[in-house]
C-alpha positions in Angstrom: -16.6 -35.1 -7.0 -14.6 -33.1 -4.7 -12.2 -35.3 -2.1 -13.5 -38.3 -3.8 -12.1 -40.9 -5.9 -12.7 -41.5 -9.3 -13.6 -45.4 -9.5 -14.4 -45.6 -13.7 -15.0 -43.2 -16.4 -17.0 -44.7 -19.0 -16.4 -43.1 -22.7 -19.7 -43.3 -25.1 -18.1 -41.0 -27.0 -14.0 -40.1 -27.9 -14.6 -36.7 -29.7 -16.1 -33.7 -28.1 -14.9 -30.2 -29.8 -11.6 -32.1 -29.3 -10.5 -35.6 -29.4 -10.1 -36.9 -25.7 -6.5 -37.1 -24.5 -4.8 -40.4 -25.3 -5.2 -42.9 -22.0 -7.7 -40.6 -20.7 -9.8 -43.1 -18.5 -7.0 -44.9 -17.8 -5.1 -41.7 -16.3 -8.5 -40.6 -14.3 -9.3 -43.8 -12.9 -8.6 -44.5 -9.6 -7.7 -40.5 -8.9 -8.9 -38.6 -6.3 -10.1 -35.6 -6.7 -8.7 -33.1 -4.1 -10.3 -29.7 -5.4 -13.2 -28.7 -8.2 -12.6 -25.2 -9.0 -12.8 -22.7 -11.9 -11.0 -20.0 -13.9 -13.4 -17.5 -16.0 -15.4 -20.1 -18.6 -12.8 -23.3 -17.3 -13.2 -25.8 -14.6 -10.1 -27.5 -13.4 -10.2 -30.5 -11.4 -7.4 -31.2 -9.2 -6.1 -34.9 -9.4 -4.2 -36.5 -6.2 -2.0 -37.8 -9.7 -0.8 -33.9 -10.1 -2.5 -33.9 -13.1 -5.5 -31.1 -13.8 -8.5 -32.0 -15.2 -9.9 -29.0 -17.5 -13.1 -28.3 -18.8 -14.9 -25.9 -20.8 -18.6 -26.8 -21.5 -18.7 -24.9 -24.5 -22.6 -23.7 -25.9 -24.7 -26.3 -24.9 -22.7 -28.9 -22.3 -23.9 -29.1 -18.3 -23.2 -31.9 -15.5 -26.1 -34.3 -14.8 -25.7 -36.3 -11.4 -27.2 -39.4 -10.8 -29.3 -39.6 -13.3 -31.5 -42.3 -13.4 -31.0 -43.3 -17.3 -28.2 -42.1 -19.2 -29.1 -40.3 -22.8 -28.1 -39.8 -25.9 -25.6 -36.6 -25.1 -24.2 -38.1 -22.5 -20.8 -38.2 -23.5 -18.5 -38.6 -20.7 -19.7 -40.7 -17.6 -17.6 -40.9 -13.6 -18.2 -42.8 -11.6 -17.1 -42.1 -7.9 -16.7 -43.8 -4.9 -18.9 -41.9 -2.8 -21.3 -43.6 -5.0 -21.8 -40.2 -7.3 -22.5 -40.5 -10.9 -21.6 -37.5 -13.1 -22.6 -37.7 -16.5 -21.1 -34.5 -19.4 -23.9 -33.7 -21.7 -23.2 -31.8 -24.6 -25.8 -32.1 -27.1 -24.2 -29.5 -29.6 -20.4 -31.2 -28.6 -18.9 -27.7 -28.4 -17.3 -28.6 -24.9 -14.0 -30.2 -24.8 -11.6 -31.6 -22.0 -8.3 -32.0 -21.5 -5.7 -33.7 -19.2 -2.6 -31.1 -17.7 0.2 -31.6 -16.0 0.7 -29.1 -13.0 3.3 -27.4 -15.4 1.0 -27.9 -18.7 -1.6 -25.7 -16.4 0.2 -23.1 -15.3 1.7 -22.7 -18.9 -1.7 -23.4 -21.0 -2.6 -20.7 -23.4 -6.0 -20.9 -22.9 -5.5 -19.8 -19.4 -2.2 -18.1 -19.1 -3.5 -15.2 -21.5 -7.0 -14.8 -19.0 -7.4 -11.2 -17.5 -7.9 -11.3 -13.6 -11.8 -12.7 -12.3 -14.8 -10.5 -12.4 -15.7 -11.4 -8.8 -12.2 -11.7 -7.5 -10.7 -9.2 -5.0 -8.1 -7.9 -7.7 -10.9 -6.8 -10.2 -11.2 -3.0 -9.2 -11.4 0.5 -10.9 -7.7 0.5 -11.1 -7.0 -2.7 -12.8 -9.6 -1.9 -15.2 -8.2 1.6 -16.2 -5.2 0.0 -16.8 -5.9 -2.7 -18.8 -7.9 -0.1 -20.9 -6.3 3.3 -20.9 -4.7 2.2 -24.5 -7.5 0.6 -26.0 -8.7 2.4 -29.4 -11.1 0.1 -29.8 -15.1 -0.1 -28.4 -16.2 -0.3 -25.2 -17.6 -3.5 -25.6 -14.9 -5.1 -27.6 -12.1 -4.4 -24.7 -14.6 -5.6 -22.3 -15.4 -8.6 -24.6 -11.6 -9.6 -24.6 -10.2 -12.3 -22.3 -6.8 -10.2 -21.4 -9.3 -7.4 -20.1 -11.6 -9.7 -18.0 -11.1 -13.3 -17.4 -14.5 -14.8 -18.2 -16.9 -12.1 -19.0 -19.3 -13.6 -21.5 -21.3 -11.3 -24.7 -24.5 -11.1 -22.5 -23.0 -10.2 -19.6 -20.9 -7.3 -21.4 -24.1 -6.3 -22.8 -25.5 -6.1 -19.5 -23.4 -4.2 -17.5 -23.0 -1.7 -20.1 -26.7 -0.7 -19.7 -26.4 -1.2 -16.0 -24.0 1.6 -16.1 -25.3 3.6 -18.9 -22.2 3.4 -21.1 -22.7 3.0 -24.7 -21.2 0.0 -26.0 -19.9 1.8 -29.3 -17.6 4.7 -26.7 -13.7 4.0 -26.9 -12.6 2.2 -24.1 -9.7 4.8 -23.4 -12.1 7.4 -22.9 -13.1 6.0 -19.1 -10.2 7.3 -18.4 -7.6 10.5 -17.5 -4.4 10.8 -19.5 -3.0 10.1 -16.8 -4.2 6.7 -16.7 -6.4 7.7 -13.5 -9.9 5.9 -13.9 -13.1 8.2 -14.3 -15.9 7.2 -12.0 -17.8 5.9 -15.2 -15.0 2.7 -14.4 -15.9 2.5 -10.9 -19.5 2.2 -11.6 -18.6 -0.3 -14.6 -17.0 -2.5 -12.1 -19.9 -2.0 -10.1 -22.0 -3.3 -12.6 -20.3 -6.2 -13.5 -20.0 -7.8 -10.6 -24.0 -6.9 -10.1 -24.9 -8.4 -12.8 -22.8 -11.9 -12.4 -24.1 -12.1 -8.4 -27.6 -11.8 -10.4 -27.2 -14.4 -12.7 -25.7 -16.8 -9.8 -28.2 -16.3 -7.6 -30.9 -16.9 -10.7 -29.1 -20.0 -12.2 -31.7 -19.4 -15.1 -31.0 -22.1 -18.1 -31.9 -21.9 -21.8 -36.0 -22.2 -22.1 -36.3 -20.7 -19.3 -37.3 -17.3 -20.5 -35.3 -14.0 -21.2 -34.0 -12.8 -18.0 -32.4 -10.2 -18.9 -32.8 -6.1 -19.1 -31.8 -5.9 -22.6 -29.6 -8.8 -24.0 -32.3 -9.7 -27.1 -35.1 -7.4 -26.6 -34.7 -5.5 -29.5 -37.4 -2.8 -29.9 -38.3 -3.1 -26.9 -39.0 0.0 -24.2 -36.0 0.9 -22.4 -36.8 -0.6 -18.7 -34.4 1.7 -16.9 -37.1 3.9 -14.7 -37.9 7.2 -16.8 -36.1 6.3 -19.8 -38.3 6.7 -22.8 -35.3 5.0 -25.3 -36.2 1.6 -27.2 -33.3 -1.0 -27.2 -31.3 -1.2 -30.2 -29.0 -4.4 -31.9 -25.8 -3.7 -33.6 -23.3 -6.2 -34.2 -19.5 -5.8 -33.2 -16.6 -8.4 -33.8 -19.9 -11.0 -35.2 -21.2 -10.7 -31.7 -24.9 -9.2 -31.3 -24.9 -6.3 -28.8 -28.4 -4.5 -27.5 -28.4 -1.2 -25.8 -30.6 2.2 -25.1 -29.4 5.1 -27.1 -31.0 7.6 -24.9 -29.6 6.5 -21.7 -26.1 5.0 -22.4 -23.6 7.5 -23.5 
């Protein structure tokens, strides 16, 4: 899509998790696109109209191009003029998109409350410690929250808590000095996080393709961390399910 012009958007269907904007084809047609980028679980298309285009894809939604017959789920259809065909399917409809004026964008509360990018150069040990040092609550809640890190799914939480062997159940605030300075358990978090997302980009593993990962949903299982003898529990926190080793996170 990127530096090319959308020629028609064909709508088979005006209601994703949200009703689509009012004029929406009319107001992406003949657009071009200058930039396709994204911010934690959003993609925002640039428009040469000044307008953003964002997306979030909810549980179930993914981009098919070209595809040789359109189904059922997909719901949202461009058409571009390097002779591109990008089709949103969203079988479960969970996805949504909306159309933002540069101000509506820079003010949008889905975005202006976002904590800074897991893989971007201001995510360190500092930022981290600061963004927890008050935080009564769970490890894996403040990591679960948006304001803490922008993006940073359940699984991937989950993850990098075993990666690091942090319990998901230890206060956040205890990673680090009353002084605010972070412990090295934070460095090593960080660490872990961004391991864990380079993994899963480098994978691109979809649903049915098999359970990737070291602990998300092997309950019961053998810990796989070398020399670990624990067996992966599930507890649930804030309704999300969370797996870890009792033996070697603490």
């Amino acid at each position: 899509m990127g530096g090319a012009r959308i020629e028609r958007v064909i709508l088979r269907r005006k209601t994703l998790r949200l009703p689509l904007p009012v004029g929406f084809a009319a107001r992406l047609e003949g657009q071009t696109v200058c930039a396709v980028a994204r911010r934690a679980n959003y993609l925002v298309v640039e428009l040469s109209s000044g307008e953003r285009l964002l997306i979030h894809l909810g549980m179930s939604g993914w981009f098919r191009i070209n595809p040789a017959v359109l189904e059922p789920h997909d719901h949202v259809v461009f058409e571009m003029s390097n002779g591109k065909v990008v089709a949103f399917n969203d079988p479960r409809r969970f996805g949504f998109m909306l159309l933002l004026t540069a101000d509506e964008h820079a003010a949008h509360h889905s975005l202006a409350r976002l904590g800074p990018e897991p893989l971007g150069k201001t995510f360190d040990a500092a930022v981290l410690a600061a963004a927890i040092a008050r935080r009564k609550s769970s490890l894996k809640i403040a990591l679960a929250d948006q304001h803490v890190v922008g993006g940073l799914g359940n699984i991937y939480v989950v993850e990098a808590l075993h990666r690091a062997r942090l319990s998901p159940k230890r206060r956040a605030s205890s990673l680090v000095t009353s002084k605010g300075v972070p412990r090295r358990a934070v460095y090593e978090l960080v660490d872990a996080i961004k391991e864990v997302l380079k993994e899963a980009i480098r994978q691109q593993r979809r649903t049915g393709d098999g359970n990737p990962f070291r602990v998300y949903d092997r309950e019961g299982e053998r810990c796989p961390r070398r020399g670990c003898r624990g067996t992966i529990r599930r507890i649930t926190q804030a309704g999300r399910s969370t797996y870890y080793c009792p033996a070697c996170q603490r």
